[in-house]
MIROMAR-409195 format. One line per 3 residues: for each residue y, z, x of N, C-alpha, C, O. Coordinates in nm, 4 decimals. Last residue first. Example, Ala and Ser with C-alpha at 12.3 -4.5 7.8 and 13.67 -1.06 7.14 Angstrom:
2
-0.2250:0.7080:1.2850:-0.1060:0.7140:1.3670:0.0030:0.7870:1.2900:0.1138:0.8039:1.3409  -0.5690:0.7800:1.3190:-0.4500:0.7800:1.2300:-0.3300:0.7800:1.3200:-0.3319:0.8465:1.4236
//
This chain:
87
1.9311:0.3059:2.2919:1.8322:0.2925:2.4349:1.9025:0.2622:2.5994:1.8286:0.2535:2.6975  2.1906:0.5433:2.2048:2.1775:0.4223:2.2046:1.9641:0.4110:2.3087:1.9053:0.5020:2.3672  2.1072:0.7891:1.9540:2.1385:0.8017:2.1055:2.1223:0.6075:2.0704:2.0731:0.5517:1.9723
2.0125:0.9843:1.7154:2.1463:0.8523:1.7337:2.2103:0.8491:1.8853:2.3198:0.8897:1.9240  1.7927:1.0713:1.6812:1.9119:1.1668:1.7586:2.0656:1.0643:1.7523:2.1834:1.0854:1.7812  1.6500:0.9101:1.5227:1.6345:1.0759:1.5095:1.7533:1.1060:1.5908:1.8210:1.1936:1.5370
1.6572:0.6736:1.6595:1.6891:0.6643:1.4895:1.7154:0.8265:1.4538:1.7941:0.8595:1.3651  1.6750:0.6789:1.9390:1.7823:0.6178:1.8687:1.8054:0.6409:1.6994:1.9083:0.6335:1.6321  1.4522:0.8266:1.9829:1.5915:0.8835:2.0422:1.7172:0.8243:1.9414:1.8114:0.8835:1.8887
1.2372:0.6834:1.9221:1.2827:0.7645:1.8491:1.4228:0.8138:1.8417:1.4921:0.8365:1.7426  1.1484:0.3853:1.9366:1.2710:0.4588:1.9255:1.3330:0.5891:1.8811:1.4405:0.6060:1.8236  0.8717:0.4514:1.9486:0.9702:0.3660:2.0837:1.1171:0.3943:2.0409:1.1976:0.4273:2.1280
0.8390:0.6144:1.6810:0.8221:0.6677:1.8476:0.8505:0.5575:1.9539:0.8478:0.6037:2.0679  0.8953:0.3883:1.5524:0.9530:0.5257:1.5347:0.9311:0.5859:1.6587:1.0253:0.6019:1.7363  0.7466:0.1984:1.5969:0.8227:0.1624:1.5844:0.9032:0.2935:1.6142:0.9790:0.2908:1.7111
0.4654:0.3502:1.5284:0.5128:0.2473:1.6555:0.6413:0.2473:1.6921:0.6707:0.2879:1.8045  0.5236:0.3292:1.2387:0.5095:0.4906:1.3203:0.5162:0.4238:1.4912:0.5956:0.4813:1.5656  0.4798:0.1170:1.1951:0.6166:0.1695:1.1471:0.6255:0.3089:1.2922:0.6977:0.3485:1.3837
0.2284:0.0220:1.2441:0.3503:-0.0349:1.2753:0.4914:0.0317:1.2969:0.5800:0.0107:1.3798  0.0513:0.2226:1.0841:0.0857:0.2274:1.2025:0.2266:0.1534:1.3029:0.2952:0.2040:1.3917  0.1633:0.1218:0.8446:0.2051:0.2146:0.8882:0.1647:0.2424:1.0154:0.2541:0.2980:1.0792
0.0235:-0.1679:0.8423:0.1717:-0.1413:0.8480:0.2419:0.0132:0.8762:0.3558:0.0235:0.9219  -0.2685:-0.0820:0.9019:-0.1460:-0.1603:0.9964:-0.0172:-0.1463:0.9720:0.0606:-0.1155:1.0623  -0.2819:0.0442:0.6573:-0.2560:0.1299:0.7866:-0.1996:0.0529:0.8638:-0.0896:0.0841:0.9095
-0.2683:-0.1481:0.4678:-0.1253:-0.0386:0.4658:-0.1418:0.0358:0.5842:-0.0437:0.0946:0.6297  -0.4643:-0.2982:0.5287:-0.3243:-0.3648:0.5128:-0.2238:-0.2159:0.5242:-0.1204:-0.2034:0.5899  -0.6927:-0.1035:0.4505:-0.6473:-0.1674:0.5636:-0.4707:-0.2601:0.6080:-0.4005:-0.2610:0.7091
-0.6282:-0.0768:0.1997:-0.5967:0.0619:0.2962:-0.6071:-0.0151:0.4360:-0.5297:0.0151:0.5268  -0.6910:-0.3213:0.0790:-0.5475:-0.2422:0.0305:-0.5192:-0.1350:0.1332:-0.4029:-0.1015:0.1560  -0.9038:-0.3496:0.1825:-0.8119:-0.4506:0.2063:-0.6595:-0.3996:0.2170:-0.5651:-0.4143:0.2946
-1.1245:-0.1613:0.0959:-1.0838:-0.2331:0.2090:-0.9596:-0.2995:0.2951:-0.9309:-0.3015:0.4148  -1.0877:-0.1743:-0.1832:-1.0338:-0.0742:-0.0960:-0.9796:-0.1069:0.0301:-0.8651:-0.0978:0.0746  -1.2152:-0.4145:-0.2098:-1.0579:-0.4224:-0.2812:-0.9806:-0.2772:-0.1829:-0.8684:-0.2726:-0.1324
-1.4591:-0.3508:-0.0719:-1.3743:-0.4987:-0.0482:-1.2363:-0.4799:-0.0337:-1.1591:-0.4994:0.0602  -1.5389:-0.1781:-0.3226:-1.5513:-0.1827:-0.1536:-1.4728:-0.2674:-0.0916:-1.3836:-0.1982:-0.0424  -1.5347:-0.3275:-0.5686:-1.4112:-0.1847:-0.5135:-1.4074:-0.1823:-0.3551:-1.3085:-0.1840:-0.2819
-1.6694:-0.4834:-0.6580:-1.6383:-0.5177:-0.5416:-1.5002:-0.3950:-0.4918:-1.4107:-0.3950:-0.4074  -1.8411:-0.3913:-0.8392:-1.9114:-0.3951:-0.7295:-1.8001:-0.4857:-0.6342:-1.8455:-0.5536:-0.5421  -1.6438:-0.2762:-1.0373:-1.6823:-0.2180:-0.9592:-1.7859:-0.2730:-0.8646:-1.8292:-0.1825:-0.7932
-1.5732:-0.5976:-1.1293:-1.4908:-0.4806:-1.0370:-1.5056:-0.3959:-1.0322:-1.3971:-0.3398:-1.0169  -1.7853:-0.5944:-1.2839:-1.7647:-0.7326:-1.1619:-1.6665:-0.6136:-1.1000:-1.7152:-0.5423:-1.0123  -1.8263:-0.3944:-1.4548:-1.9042:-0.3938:-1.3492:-1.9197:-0.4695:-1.2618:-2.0071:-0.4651:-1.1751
-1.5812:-0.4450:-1.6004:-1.5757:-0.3178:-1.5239:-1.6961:-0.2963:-1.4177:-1.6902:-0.2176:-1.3232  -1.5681:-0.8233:-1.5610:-1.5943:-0.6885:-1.6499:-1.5568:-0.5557:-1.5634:-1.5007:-0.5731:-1.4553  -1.4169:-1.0125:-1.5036:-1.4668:-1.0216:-1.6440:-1.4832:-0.9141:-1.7018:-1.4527:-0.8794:-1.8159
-1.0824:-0.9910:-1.2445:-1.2666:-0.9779:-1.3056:-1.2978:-0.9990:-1.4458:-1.1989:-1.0049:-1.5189  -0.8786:-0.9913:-1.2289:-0.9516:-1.1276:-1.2055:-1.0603:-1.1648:-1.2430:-1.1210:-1.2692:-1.2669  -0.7481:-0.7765:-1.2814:-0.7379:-0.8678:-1.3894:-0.8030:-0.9981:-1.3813:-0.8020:-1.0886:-1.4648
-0.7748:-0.6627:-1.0237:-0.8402:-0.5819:-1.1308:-0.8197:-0.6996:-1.2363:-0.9293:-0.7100:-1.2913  -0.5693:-0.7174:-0.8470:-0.6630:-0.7414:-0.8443:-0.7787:-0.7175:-0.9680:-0.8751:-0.7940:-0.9671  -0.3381:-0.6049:-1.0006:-0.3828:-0.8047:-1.0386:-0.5018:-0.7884:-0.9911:-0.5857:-0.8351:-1.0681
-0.3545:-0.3448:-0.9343:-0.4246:-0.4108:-1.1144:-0.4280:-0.5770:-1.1039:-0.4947:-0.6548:-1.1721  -0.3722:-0.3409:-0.6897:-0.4411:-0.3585:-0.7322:-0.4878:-0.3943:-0.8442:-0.5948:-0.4471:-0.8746  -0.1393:-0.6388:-0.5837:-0.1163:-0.5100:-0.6127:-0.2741:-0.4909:-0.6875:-0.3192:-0.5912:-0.7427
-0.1808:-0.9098:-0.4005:-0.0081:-0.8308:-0.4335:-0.0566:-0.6988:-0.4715:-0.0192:-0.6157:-0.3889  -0.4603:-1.0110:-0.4049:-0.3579:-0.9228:-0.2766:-0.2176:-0.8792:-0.2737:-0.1536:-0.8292:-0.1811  -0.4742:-1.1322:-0.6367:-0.5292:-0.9718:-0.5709:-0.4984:-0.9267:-0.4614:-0.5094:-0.8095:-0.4253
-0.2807:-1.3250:-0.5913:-0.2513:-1.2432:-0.6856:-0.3263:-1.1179:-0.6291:-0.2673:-1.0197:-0.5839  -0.1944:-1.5866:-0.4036:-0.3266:-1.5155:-0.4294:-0.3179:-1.3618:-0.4613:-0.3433:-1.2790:-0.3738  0.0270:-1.7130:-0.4257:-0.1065:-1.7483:-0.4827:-0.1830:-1.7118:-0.5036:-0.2621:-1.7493:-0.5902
0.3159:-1.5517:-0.5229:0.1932:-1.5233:-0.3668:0.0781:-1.6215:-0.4702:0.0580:-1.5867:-0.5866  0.5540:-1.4822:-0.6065:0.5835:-1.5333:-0.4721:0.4523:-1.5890:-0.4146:0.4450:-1.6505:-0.3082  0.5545:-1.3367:-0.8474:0.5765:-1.4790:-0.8922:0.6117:-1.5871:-0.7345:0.6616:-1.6994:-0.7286
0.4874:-1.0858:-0.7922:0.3753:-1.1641:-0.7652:0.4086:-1.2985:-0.8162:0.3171:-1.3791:-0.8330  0.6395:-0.9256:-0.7026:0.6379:-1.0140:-0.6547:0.5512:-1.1455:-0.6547:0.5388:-1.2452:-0.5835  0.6841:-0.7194:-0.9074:0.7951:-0.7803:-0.8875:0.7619:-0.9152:-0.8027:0.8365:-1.0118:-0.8188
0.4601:-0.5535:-0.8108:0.4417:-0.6281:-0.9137:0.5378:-0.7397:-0.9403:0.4961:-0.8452:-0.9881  0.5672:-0.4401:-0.5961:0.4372:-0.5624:-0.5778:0.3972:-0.6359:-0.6776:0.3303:-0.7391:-0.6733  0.7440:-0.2454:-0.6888:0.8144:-0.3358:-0.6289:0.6799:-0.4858:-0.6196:0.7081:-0.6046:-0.6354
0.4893:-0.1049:-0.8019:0.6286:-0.1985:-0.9118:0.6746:-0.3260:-0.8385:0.6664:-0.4442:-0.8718  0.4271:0.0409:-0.6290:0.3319:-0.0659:-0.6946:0.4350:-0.1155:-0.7937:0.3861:-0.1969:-0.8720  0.6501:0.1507:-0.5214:0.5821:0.0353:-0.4500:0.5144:-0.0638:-0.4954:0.5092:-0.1824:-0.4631
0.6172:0.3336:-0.7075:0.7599:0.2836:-0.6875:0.7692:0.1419:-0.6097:0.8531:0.0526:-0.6220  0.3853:0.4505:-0.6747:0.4467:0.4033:-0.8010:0.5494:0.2768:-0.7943:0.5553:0.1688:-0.8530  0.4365:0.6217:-0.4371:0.3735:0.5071:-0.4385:0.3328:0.3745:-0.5750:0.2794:0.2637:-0.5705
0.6637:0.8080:-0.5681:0.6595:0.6486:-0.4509:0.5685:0.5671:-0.4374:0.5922:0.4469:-0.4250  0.4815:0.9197:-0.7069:0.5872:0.8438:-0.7760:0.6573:0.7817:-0.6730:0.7204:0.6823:-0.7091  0.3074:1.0212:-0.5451:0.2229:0.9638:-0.6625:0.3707:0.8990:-0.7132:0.3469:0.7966:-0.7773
0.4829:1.2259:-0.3831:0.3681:1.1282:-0.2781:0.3338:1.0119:-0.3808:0.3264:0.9004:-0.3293  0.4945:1.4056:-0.5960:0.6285:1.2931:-0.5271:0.5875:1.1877:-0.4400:0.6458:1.0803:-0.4253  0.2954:1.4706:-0.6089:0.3545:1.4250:-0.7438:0.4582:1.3289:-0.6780:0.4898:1.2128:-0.7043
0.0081:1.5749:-0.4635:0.1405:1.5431:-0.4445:0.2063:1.4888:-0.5426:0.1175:1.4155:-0.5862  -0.2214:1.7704:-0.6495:-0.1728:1.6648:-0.6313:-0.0166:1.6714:-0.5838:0.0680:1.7432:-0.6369  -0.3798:2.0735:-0.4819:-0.2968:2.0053:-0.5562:-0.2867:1.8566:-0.5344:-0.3285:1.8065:-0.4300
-0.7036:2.0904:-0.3917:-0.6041:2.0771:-0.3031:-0.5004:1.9720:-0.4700:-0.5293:1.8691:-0.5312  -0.9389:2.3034:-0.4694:-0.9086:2.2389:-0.4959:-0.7561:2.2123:-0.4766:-0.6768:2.2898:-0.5301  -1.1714:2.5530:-0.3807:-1.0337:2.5351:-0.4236:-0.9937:2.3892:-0.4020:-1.0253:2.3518:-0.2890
//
């Protein structure tokens, strides 16, 4: 059996890859705003598939730090953002 797609999980993260697209008139180095720039650097489908490894790499590494960050963030405060208690 085969585990549905989140749809709402797939149109935030949509929502993100827009906002990264929005930015790329900020960053020199384009494959690190969003994956299709990364994807537009290459010549062919077989220059970007031998570096998917890399491109994964980067994109899921970058987002766990930041979500770990967040989730950090959330449990030192929880009291304050979940219960509206001061620290």
């Amino acid at each position: 059996m085969t585990q549905a797609t989140d749809q709402a999980f797939y149109d935030r993260a949509d929502a993100h890859i827009e906002l990264a697209n929005q930015q790329i008139e900020k960053f020199e180095d384009l494959g690190k705003v969003s994956a299709w720039m990364s994807a537009r650097s290459f010549k062919s489908g077989a220059e970007l598939g031998a570096a998917r490894e890399e491109i994964l790499k980067y994109f899921c590494d970058q987002y766990r730090m930041m979500l770990e960050d967040n989730l950090d963030e959330h449990i030192e405060h929880f009291d304050r953002y979940m219960l509206g208690k001061n620290d």
